[in-house]
N, C-alpha and C positions, 0 to 999 in steps of 0.2 A: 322291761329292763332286766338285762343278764344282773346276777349276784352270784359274788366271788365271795370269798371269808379271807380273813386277813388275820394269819396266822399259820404259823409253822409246827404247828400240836397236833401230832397224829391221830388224837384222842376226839379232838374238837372238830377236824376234816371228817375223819370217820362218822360221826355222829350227824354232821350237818347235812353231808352225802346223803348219808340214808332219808333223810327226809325228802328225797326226792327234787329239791329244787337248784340246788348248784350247780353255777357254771364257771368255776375257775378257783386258783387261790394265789394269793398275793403272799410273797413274804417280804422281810426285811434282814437285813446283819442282825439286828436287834432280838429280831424276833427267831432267827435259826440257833444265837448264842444262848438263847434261853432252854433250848432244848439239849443242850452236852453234846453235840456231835458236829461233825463236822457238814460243809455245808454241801460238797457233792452227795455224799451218802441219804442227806436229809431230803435234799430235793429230787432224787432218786424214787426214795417211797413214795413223798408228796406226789409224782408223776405216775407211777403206781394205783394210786387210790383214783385218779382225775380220767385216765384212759386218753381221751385224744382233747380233754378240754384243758384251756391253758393254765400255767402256771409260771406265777414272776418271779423270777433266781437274780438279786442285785450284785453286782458287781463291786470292788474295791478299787481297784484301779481309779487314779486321776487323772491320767492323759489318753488322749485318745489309743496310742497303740495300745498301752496294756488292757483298758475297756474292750477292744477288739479280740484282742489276744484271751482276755477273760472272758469276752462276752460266745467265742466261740466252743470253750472248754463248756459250758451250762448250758449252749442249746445245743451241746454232742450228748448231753446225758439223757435225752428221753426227745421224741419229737414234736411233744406238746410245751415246750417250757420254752417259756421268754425270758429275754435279755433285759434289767431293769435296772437303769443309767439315771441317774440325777441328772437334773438338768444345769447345763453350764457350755461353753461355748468347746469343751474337746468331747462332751456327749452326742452335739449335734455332729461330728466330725465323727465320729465313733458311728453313730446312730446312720449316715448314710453312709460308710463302709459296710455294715453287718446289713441294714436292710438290703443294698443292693445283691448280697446273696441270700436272702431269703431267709435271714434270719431276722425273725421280729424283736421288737424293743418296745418295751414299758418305760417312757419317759416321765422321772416321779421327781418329788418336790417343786410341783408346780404352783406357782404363787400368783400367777397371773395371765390375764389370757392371751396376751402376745409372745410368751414363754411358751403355751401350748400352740400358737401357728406357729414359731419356730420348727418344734419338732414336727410338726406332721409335715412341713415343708422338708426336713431333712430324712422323711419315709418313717418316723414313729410309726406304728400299728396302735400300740395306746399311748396316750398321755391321763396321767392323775394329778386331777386337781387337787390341793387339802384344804380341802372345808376347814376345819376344824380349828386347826392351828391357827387360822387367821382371824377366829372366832378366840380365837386366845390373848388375841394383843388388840383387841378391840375394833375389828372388821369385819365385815359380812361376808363372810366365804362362801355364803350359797348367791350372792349377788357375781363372785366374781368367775364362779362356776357358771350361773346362765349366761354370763357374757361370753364363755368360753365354748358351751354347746351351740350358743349363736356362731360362731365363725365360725369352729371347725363344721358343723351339718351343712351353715350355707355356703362356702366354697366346698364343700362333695371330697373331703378331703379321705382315704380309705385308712381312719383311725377315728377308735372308739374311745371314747370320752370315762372314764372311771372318777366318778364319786368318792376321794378318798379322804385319809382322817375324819371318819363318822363318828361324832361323838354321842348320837342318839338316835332312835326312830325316824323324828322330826326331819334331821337331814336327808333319813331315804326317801321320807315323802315328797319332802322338795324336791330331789333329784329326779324322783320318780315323774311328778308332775312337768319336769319342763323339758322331758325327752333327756335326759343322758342315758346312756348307752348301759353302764355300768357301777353296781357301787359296791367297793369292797368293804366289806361289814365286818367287824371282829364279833366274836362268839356272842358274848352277853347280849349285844343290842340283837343278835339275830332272835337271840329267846325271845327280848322283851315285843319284839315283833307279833310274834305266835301268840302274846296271851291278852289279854284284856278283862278287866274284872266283870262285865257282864256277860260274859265268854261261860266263865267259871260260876257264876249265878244262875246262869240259864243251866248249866249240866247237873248242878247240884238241886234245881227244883225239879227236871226234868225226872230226875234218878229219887226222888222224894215222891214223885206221884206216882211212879211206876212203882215202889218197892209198898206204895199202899193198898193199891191192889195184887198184886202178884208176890210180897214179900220181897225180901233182900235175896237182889242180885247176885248174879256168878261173879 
């Protein structure tokens, strides 16, 4: 399973990069206004940092031309960066004008899995499910996530399935385990991932036996 980070923090791309394992990053309005600038400029670096792996720049526009019209200004800024459309009925109309010239779209706020074969019918490259939020008003969003890896995998549809609104570890396991494609992770849960406290027991007996014999380490 590909992992994107889901944030617009140059600070937190930086750091997660280096770790070796990223393959993309997700942003939002929300998440680019957090950082004071504007959002060509931002997803500019963001593309910068990522080299040819993708990154999602959402659009403001509500009708299809302007989506179009917006969605072509952010995939002229870098040749890695996708177009990321809410999902509604002038996204889909949006979604196969920009696909059909080869510009990819992140179809996001997906709440359901016939929302996600809409888009990959109208040429999505990804759609994001949100776990999370739906796990907020009292539904199973990793239920409605494997209903959604179910259709899109078995019609061969060529869109990647992304794991979104991650509220914890938990949900990348789930995701992990029933084949999605993708899950974009915000910073902290990527930490809480990395560590476990028998992790951290086993180093500190490990560094207590060796420093009995050979003294304290470099």
């Amino acid at each position: 399973m590909k992992i994107f980070i889901d944030t617009a923090n140059l600070d937190m791309i930086k750091e997660i990069n280096s770790w070796g394992i990223l393959d993309g990053v997700t942003t939002n309005p929300s998440l680019v206004a957090k950082e004071n600038t504007d959002t060509p400029t931002h997803v500019k670096e963001i593309a910068k940092i990522l080299g040819d792996r993708p990154v999602s720049a959402e659009v403001m526009a509500l009708d299809a031309d302007g989506m179009i019209a917006e969605g072509k200004k952010l995939a002229a800024i870098a040749p890695n960066v996708n177009v990321k459309l809410p999902m509604c009925i002038e996204s889909l109309k949006a979604t196969k004008a920009l696909s059909s010239e080869g510009i990819a779209v992140n179809m996001t706020l997906i709440f359901d899995p016939l929302q996600a074969l809409m888009a990959a019918k109208a040429g999505a490259r990804f759609v994001s499910p949100f776990i999370g939020r739906l796990d907020d008003i009292g539904t199973h969003g990793v239920d409605m996530l494997s209903e959604t890896v179910q259709i899109i995998h078995q019609y061969g549809f060529d869109t990647e399935i992304i794991a979104a609104s991650i509220r914890h570890p938990t949900h990348v396991l789930d995701a992990a385990e029933m084949g999605c494609d993708i899950a974009t992770i915000p910073y902290d849960i990527l930490k809480k991932m990395v560590a476990h406290p028998k992790t951290e027991e086993g180093i500190a007996k490990f560094k207590a036996d060796y420093e009995k014999v050979n003294g304290p380490g470099q």
